[in-house]
N, C-alpha and C positions, 0 to 999 in steps of 0.2 A: 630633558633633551639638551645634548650639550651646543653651546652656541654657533661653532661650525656648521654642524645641523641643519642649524635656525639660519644662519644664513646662505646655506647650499638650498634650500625651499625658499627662501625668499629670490632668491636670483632665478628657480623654476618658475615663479608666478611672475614676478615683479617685469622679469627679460622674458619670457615666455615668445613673444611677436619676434625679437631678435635674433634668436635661439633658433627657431620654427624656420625665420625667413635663410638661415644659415642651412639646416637640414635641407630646404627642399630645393635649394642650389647644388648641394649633395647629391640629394636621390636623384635630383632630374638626368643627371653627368654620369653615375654610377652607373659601369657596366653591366653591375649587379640586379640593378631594378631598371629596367628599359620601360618599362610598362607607365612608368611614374614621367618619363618625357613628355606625353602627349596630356596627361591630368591640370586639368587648370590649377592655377597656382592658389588660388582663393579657396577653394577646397581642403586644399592641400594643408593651406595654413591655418584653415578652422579647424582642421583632423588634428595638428600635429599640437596647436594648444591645446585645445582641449584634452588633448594626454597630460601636455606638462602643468596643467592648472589638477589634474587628478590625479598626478606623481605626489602633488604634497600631501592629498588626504591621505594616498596609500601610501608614504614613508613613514605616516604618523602613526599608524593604526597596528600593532603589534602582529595581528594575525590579518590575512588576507581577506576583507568582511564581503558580507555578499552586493553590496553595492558595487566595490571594485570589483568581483566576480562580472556583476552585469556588465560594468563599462567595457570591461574587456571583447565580452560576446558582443556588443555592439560597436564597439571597433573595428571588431570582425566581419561583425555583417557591410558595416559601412564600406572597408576595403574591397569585400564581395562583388559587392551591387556597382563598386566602379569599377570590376573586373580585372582587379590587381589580383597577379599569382599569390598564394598561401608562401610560398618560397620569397618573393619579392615583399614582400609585407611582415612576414619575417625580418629580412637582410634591413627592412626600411628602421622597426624599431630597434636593432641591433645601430643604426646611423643615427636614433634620435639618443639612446644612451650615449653613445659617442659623443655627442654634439651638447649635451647639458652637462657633460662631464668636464669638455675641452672648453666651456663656457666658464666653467667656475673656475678652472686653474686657471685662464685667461684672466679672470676677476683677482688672482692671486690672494684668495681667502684661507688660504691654507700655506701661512709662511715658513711658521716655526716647525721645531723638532715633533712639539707637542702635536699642532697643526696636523702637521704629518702624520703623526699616528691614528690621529683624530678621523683624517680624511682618509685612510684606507677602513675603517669603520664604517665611514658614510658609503664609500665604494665600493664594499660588501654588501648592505644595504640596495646599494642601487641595481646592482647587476643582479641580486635577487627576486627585486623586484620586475625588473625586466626578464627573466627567465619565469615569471610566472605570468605575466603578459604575453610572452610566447607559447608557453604551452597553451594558456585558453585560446587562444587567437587560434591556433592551430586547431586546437579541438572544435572550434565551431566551424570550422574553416569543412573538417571533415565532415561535420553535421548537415551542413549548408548541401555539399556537394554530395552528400548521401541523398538527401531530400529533392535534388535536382536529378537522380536516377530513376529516379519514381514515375 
């Protein structure tokens, strides 16, 4: 792995608290997620590390393993049962990529020409990885609410 990498995952772990407490100043204000205004803040910020503490296994791991499978569905359920919309919970991980993205160019770990080419590799990487966060999250999202027609 090439060093950019290594230190765009270490700023997801190492700032994770930083990062988290930036997101749910975000979500809370965002037109988009209304439902996240009334959610305690301590919640909030055990949800959103504990993503970015399991962003780094899943940046590591070439294919999508079924541990990160699980976490997803349980992130799922978790937004669920605190009765966030599938739509807001969506738009929210769409704010936490945003926000460990604008975190690391904040940290200016990506100076150079090379840098640069480097870190659109990594930001490939991420944004795929967050589109497969969103489809599971969704998918159980619809599982959940199937199971609550019953």
């Amino acid at each position: 792995m090439k060093i950019y990498a290594v230190k765009y995952l270490e700023l997801a772990e190492k700032y994770a608290d930083k990062v988290a407490a930036r997101w749910i100043k975000d979500v809370k204000s965002n037109a988009k997620t209304p439902t996240y205004k009334s959610l305690d803040e301590e919640d909030l910020l055990y949800q959103c590390v504990r993503f970015y503490e399991n962003f780094s296994k899943m940046f590591l791991d070439e294919r999508i393993t079924d541990d990160v499978l699980k976490y997803f569905r349980s992130y799922a359920r978790e937004s669920y049962a605190m009765g966030i919309p599938a739509k807001e919970t969506i738009y929210a991980l769409i704010l936490m990529r945003r926000h460990i993205w604008l975190y690391a160019e904040f940290q200016e770990i990506f100076t150079s020409a090379i840098d640069k080419m480097q870190a659109l590799d990594t930001l490939g990487r991420t944004i795929l990885l967050f589109d497969y966060a969103c489809y599971e999250v969704l998918k159980e999202y619809q599982e959940l609410m199937k199971k609550r027609k019953k």
